[in-house]
N, C-alpha and C positions, 0 to 999 in steps of 0.2 A: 504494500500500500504506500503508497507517494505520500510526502510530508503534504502540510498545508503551503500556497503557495507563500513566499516574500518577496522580498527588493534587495536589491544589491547599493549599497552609496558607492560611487566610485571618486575617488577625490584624486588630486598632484600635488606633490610638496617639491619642493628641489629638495636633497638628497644634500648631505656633506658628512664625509666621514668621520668629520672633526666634530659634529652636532653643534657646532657653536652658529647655529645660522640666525638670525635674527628675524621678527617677520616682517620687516620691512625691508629684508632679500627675496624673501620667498613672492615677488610679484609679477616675474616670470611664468608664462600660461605657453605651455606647449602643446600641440597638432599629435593625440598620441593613435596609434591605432592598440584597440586592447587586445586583438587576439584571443577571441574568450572562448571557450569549450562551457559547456553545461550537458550537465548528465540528463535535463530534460526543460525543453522549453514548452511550455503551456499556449495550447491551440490561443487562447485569449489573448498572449502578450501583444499588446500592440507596440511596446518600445525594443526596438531591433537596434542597440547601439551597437555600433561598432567603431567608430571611434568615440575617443573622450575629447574633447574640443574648448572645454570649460576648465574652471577649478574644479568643479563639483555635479556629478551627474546624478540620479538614481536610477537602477533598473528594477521597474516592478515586474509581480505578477510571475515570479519564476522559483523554480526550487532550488532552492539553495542546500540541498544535501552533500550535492559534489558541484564544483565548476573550475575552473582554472583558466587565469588571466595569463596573458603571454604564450602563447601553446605554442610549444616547440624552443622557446626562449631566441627566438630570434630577432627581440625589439630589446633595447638599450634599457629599460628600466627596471626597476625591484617591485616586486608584489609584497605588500606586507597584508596577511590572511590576517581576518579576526580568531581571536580562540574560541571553541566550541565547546 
């Protein structure tokens, strides 16, 4: 039985390995493409992102059991997953 469905928030920070970034760095807004996998997409969803284009997206209306951003890892950025 499939979970109930959710949303996905997908957000960009700049990234510093030093973590000293200030938010008045982070104002920088990048063209990302997400590369997303999802273990099941609901006949309903009407929001088909595929890329992230904003700071801040959400993806409704899907299950969020399994998905994975970046597939294949062949886009420059870190996924940080929430814990479950």
């Amino acid at each position: 039985m499939a979970e109930a469905p959710d949303s996905l928030t997908i957000r960009q920070k700049w990234f510093l390995s030093t973590g000293d970034l200030k938010p008045e760095e982070d104002m920088m807004m990048w063209w990302i493409l997400l590369g997303i996998t999802l273990k099941e997409i609901l006949t309903e969803t009407k929001d088909n992102v595929k890329a992230l284009t904003e700071k801040e997206t959400n993806i409704f209306n899907i299950n969020t059991d399994y998905y994975k951003l970046n597939t294949n890892q062949n886009r420059f950025y870190r996924v940080n997953y929430p814990l479950k």
